[in-house]
C-alpha positions in Angstrom: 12.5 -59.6 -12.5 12.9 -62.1 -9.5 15.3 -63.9 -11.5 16.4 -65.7 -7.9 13.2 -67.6 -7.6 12.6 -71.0 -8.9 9.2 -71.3 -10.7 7.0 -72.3 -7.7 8.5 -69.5 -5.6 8.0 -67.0 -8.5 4.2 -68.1 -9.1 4.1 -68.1 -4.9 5.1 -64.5 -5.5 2.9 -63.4 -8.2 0.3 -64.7 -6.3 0.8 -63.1 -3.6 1.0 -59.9 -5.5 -2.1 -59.8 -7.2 -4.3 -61.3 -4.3 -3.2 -57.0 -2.6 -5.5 -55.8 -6.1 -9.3 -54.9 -5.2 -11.4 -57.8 -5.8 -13.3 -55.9 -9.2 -9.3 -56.6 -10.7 -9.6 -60.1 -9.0 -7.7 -59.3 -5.6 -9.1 -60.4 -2.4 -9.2 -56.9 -0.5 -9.7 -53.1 -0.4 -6.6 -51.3 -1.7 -5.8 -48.9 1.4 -3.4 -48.2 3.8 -1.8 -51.5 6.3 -0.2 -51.4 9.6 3.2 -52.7 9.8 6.3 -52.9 11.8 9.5 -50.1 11.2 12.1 -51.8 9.7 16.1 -50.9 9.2 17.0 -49.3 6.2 17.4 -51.7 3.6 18.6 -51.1 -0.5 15.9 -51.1 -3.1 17.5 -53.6 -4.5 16.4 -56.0 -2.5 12.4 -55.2 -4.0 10.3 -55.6 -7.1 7.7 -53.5 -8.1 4.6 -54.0 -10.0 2.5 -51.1 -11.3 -1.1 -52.8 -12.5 -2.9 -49.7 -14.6 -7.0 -50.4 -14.8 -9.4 -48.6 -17.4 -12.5 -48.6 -18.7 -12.9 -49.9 -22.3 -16.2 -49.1 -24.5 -18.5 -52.2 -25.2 -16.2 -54.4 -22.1 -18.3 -54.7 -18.5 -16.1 -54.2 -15.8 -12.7 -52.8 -15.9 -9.7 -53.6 -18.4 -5.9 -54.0 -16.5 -2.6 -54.3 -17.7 0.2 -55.6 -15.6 3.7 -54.3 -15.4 5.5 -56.7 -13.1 8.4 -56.9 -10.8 10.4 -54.0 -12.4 13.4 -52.3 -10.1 13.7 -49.4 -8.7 16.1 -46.7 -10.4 16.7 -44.1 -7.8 20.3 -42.8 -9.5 19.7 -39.9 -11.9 22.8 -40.8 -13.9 21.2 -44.5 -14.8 17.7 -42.9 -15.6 19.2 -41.1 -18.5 16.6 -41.0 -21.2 13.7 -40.8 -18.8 14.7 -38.4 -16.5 11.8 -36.2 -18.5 10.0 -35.3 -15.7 12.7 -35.3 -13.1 11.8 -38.2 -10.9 12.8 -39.2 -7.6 12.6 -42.7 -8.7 11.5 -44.4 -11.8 10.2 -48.4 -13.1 10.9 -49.3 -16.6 8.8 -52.3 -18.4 11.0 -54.7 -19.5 12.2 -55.1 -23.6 8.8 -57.1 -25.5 6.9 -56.5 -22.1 3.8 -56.2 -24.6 0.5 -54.4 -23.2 -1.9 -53.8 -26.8 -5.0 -53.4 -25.0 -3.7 -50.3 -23.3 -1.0 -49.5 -25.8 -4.5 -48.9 -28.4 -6.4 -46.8 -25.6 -2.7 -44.7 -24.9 -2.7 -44.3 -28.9 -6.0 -43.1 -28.9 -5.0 -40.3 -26.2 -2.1 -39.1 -27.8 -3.9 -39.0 -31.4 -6.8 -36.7 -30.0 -4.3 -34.4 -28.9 -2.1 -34.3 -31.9 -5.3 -33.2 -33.7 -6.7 -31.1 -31.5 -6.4 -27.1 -32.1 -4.9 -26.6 -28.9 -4.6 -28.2 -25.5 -7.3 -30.5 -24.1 -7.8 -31.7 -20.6 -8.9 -34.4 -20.0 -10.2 -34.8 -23.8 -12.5 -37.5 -24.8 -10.3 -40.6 -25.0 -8.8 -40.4 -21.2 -12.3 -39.3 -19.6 -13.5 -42.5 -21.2 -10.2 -44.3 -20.0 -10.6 -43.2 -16.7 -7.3 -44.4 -16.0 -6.5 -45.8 -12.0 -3.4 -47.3 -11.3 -1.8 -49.5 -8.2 1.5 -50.1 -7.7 2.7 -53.1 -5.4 6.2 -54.3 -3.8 7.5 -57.8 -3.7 10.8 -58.9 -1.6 13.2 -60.8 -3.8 14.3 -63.4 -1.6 11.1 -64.7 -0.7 8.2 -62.7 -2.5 6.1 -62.0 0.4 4.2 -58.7 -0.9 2.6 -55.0 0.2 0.6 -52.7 -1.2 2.4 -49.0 -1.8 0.8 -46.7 -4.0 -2.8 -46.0 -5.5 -3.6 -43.7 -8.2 -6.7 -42.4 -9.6 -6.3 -38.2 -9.9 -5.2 -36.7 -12.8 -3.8 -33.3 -12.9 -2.6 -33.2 -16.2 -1.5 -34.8 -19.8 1.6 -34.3 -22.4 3.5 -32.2 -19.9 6.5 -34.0 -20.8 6.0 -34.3 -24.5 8.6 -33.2 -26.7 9.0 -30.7 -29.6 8.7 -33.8 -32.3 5.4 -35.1 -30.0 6.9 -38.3 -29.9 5.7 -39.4 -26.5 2.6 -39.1 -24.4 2.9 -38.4 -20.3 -0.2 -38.7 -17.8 0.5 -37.6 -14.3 -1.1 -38.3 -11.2 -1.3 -36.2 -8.5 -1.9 -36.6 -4.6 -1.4 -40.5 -4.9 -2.1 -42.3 -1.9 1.2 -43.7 -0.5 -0.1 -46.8 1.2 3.4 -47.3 3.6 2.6 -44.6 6.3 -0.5 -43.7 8.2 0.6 -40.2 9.9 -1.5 -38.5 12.2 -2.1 -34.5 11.1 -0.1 -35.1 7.6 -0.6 -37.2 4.6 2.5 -38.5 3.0 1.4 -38.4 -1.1 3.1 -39.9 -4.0 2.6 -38.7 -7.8 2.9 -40.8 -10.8 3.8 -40.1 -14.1 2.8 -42.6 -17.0 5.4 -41.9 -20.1 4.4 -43.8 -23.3 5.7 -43.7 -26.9 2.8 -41.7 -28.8 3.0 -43.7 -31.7 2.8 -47.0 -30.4 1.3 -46.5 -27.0 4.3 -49.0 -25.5 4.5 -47.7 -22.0 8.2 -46.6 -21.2 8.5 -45.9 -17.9 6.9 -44.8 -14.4 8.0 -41.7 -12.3 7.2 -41.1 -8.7 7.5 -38.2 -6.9 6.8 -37.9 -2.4 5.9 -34.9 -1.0 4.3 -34.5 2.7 0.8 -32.5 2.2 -1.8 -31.6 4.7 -4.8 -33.8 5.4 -7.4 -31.1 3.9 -5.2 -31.7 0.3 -3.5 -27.6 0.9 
């Protein structure tokens, strides 16, 4: 949360948050990479992040989202305890009663047609229809100015972190965009993995991953 704000600084910063979305999620520009100026190290503490997960929905025109915002960054292995599954290099975690139904039914759905399938499906039926993109944004504490970091929209795989009861559902994301750097001969990618409770659908956390790749995706 950005539990230092006062109200009108807060909304300033939500604001400013959603205006970095693409304007079909009511945003005011493309979601791509930005020029900006090296800064000092600085702790993560000092950030918020918001991951905003689009989809499409039968019978709806245009695309559904669900907002996840300002959560913090848990880099420390030891603190991510029950969602180190898949090892992350960093993780967001909705807040308690952060309530999402629209995608908590779709993320049901998902994890339903694979409990009944004969054996594994990929992508199946439910997440083709889904077709699930994700953007995940920064916001500075003290005074909520905001940047664009990561955009998802590949999917490599589905319950690969699903355990022997089946009681949660995982989508990952492979060769994310990492919005942050623009470097010439190498692409700096981010992965994503969605972890949801497969009976409810409630989202329970965000992994990332970086990894430097080649520009041609080897």
């Amino acid at each position: 949360t950005l539990g230092d704000l006062s109200t009108k600084q807060f909304l300033r910063a939500q604001t400013r948050a959603r205006a970095l979305l693409p304007p079909s999620l009511g945003g005011k520009s493309p979601f791509m990479f930005q020029h900006y100026h090296r800064l000092p190290p600085v702790s993560f503490d000092e950030f918020a992040f918001t991951c905003v997960v689009s989809w499409c929905e039968a019978g709806k025109l245009g695309r559904c989202f669900a907002e996840f915002p300002f959560m913090r960054l848990i880099s420390d292995h030891d603190e991510q305890f029950e969602f180190t599954r898949p090892p992350a290099m960093f993780i967001f975690v909705p807040p308690t009663g952060a309530d999402q139904e629209a995608l908590s039914a779709c993320l049901r759905r998902v994890s339903q047609e694979s409990a009944e399938a004969d054996g594994p499906i990929f992508p199946g039926q439910a997440l083709q229809q889904m077709d699930p993109v994700v953007y995940l944004t920064c916001t500075r504490r003290r005074d909520g100015a905001a940047m664009r970091v990561g955009h998802f929209s590949r999917i490599c795989s589905i319950n690969d972190v699903g355990d022997e009861g089946e009681t949660e559902g995982s989508l990952w994301f492979h060769q994310g965009k990492l919005l942050l750097t623009n470097l010439h001969g190498e692409a700096l990618e981010i992965t994503l993995h969605i972890v949801w409770d497969a009976s409810s659908g409630r989202v329970r956390a965000f992994g990332c991953h970086l990894y430097v790749n080649g520009e041609d995706g080897d």
